[in-house]
C-alpha positions in Angstrom: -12.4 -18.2 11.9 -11.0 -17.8 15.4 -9.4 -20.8 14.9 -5.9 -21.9 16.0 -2.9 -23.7 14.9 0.4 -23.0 12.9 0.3 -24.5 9.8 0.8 -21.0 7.9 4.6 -20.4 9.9 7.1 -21.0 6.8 9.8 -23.1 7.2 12.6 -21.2 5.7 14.7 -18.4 8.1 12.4 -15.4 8.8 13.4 -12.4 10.6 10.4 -12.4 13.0 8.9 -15.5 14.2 5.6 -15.6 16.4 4.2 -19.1 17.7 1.4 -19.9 19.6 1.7 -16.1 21.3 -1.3 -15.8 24.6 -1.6 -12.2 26.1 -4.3 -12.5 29.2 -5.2 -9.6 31.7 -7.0 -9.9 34.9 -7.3 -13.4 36.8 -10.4 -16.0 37.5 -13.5 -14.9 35.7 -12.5 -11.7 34.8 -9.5 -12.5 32.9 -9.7 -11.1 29.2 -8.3 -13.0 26.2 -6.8 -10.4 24.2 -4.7 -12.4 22.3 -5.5 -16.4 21.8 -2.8 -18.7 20.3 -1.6 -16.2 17.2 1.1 -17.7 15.1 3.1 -15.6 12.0 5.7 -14.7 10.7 7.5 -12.0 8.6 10.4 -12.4 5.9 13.1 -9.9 5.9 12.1 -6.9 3.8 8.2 -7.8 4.1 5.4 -6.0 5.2 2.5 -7.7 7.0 -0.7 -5.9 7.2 -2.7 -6.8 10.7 -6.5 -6.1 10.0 -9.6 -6.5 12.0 -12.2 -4.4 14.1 -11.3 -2.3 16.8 -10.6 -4.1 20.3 -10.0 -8.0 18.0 -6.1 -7.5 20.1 -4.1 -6.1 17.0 -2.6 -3.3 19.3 -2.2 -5.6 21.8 0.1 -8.2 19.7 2.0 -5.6 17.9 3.1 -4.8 21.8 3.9 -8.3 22.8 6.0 -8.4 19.7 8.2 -5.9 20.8 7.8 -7.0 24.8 6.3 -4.1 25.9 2.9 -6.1 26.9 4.8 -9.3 28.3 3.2 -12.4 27.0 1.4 -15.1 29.1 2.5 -17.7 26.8 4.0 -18.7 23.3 7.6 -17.4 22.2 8.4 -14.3 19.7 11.9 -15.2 17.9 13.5 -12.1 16.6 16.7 -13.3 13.9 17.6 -16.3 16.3 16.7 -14.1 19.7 13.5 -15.6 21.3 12.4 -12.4 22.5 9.9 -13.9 25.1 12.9 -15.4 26.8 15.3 -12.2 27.3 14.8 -9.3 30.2 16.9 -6.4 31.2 20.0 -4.6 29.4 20.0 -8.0 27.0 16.1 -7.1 25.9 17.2 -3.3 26.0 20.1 -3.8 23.6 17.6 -5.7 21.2 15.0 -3.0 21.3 17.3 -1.2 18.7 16.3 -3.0 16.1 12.9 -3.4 16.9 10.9 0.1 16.9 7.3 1.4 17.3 5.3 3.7 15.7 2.4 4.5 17.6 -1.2 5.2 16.6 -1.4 9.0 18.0 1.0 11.0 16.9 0.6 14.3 19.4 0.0 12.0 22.4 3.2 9.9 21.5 5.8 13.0 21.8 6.6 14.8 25.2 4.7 18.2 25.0 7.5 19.5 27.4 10.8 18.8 25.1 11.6 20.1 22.0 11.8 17.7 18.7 15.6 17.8 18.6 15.7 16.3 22.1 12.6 13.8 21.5 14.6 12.3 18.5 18.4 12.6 20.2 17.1 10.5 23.2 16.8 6.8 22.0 20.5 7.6 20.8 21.4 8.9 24.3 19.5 5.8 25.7 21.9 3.2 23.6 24.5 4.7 24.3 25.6 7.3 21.5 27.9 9.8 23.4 29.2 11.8 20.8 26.7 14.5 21.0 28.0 15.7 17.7 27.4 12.6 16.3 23.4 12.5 17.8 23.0 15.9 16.2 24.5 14.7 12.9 21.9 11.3 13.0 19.1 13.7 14.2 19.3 16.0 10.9 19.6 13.1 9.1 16.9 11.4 10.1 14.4 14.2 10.7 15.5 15.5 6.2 14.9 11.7 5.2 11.4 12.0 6.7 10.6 15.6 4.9 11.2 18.2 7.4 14.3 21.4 7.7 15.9 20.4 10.6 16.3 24.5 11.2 12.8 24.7 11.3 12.1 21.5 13.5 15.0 21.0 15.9 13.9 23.6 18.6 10.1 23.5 18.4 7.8 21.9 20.5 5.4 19.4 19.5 2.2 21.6 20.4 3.4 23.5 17.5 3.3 21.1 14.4 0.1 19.3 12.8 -0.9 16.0 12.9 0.7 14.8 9.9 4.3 16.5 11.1 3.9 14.9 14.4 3.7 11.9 12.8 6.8 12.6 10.6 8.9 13.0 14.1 7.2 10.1 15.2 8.9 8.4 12.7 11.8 10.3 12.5 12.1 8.8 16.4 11.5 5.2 15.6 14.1 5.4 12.8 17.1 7.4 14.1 18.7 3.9 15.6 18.1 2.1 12.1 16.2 -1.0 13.0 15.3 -4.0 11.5 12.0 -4.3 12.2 9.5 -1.1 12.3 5.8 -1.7 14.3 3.5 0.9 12.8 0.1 0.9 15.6 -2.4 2.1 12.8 -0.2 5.6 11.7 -2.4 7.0 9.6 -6.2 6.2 11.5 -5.7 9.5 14.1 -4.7 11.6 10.8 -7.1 13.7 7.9 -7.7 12.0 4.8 -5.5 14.0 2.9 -2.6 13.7 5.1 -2.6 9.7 4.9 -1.3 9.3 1.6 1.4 11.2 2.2 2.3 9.3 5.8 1.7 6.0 3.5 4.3 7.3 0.8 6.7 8.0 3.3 6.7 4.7 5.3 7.3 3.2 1.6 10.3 5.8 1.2 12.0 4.7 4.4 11.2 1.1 4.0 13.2 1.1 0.6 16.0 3.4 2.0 16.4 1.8 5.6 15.5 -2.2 4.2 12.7 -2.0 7.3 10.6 -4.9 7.7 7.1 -3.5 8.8 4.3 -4.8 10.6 1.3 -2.5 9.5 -1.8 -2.8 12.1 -4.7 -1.1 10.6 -8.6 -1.4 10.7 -8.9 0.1 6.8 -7.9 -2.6 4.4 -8.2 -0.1 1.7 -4.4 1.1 3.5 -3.1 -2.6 4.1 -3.8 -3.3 0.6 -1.9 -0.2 -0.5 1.1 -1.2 1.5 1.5 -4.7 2.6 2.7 -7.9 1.1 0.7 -10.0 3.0 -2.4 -9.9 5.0 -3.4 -11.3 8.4 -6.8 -11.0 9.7 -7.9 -11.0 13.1 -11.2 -11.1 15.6 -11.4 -11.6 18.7 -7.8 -12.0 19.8 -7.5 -15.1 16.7 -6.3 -15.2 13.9 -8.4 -16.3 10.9 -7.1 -16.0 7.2 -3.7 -14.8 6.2 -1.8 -14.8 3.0 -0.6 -12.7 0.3 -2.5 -9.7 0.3 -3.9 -9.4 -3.8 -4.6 -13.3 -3.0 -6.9 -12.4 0.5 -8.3 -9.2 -1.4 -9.5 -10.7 -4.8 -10.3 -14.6 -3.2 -11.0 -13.9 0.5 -11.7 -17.1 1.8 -13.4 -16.5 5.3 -16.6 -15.2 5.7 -15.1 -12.5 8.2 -12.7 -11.5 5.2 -15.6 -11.3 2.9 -17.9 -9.1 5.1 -14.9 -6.5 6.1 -14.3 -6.1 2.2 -18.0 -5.5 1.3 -17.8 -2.7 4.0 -15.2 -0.7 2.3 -17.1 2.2 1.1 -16.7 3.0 -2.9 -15.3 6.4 -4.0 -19.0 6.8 -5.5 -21.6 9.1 -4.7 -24.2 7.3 -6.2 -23.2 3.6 -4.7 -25.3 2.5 -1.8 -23.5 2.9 1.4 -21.7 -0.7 2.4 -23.2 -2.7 5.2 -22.2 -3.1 8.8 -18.9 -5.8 8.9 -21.4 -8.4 10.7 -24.7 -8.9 12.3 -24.6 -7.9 16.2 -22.2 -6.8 18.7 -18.5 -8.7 19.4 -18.8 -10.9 21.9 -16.6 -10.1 25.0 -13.0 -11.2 25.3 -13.7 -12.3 29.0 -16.3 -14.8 27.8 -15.3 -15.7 24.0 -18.0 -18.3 22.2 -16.8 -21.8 22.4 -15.7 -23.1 19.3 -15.1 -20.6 16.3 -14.7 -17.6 18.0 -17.3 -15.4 15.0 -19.8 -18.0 15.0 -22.3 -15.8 17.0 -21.9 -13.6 13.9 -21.4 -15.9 11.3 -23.7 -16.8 8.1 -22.5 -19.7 7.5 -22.6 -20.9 11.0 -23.7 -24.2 12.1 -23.6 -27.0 15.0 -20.4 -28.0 14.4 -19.0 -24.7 15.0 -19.4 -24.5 18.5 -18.0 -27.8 19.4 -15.3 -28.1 17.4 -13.0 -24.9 17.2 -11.4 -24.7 13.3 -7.6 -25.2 13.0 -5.4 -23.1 9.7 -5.1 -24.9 7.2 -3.9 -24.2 3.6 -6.5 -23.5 1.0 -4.8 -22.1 -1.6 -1.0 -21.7 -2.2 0.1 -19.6 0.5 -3.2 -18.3 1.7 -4.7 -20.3 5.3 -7.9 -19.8 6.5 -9.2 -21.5 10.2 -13.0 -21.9 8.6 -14.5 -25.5 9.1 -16.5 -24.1 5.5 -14.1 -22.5 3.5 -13.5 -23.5 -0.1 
């Protein structure tokens, strides 16, 4: 894995359409590679789960996507908009089809205004004047999602739980009725039992708004609950992506393998799972040459750090960047 390339882009029409995307902080020897040469895309309707450790860049692409991080290089094509190439009122009218949900639900909403005015203000921001007609979407929205507007509308966030503050949270992202919904791991800041019900409402509002969804996550026990297909990442690359029953029951990277075998089992007598991989991530400022996991790899060899694996299709649909993989 962390290999490159863009043999896994489709060729038919997509919705969303990443190539060869570089995000890079800092300059001269401190510069971090948070996100190396990532290609993907997504087909209207689909949902793409993006797995891999925390601090591999997954947060840190979801934001390029949508031009909030602006990327050093590559192109992000949303419909037949290339994102990457459009600034000002032209990148803020495109914004409201493209929305994000972000990881932390409390820190997301403004502890100083109440939920009716959290929720009204993208719609005040493009432009909806009728104020009527805000309040009207606002109710809407905010019932679709499982909440009495009566109860919500004039509360502050301080005054909800997790999971509710996520429910607004969502409520937010979907009161303009985009396209294209970013979820920034939803469910990680949120209790056990709350997740499934986070989970069942994103499925909810993706049937009854026709969202397309990219699902970032570091539990592929939740991709594999939600997502048609599954991209993996380490170390700011990409290294296996397919559909995600394929990835789950024939993973063909080693990186894949070891993040499945560190699911834990709902089993009290199973032995607890192993750590993902041997050792500590490397740092993005200095990545290994090569294969980007080769410092952690088991299957590791020479060739692997001179020669840095390209995708490549394995199986039908599924690509893997492994010089090994079979």
């Amino acid at each position: 894995m962390a290999g490159s390339g863009s043999a896994q882009l489709r060729r038919e029409p997509m919705l969303l359409r990443v190539e060869n995307l570089v995000v890079e902080y800092g300059s001269g020897v401190h510069r971090i590679h948070a996100v190396s040469d990532v290609s993907f895309d997504l087909r209207r309707g689909e949902t793409l789960g993006l797995v891999g450790e925390s601090g591999c860049g997954k947060s840190t692409l979801g934001r390029a996507v949508i031009q909030l991080i602006r990327p050093s290089a590559g192109k992000v094509v949303f419909g037949d908009v290339e994102l990457t190439a459009t600034s000002g009122d032209a990148l803020r009218r495109l914004r409201r089809r493209v929305q994000l949900i972000f990881q932390d639900p409390i820190a997301s909403l403004n502890p100083r205004r109440r939920v009716g005015d959290i929720i009204a203000e993208p719609l005040i921001i493009a432009g909806v004047r009728d104020r009527a007609e805000r309040e009207r979407r606002v109710r809407a929205v905010l019932e679709a999602v499982g909440l009495d507007p009566e109860l919500v509308l004039r509360r502050r966030p301080h005054e909800f739980s997790g999971g509710q503050c996520q429910r607004i949270s969502i409520a937010r992202a979907l009161v303009l009725e985009p396209e294209l919904v970013i979820c920034d791991e939803p469910v990680s800041a949120l209790d056990v039992s709350i997740r499934a019900q986070i989970l069942n409402l994103l499925e909810d509002m993706k049937a009854r708004y026709g969202l397309t969804l990219l699902f970032i996550a570091h539990d592929l026990a939740v991709v594999k609950a939600v997502s048609d297909r599954v991209a993996v990442m380490y170390l700011g690359k990409l290294c296996e992506i397919g559909p995600a029953e394929q990835v789950f029951k024939g993973p063909a990277h080693p990186y894949t393998s070891l993040l499945l075998r560190a699911i834990p089992l709902p089993d009290p007598d199973a032995p607890l799972p192993q750590s993902v991989a041997p050792g500590e991530p490397p740092s993005p400022i200095a990545p290994p040459s090569g294969c980007r996991f080769r410092t952690r790899c088991p299957l590791a060899e020479a060739r692997c750090a001179a020669e840095e694996p390209q995708m490549r299709e394995l199986r039908p649909g599924q690509f893997v960047a492994c010089h090994f993989a079979s």
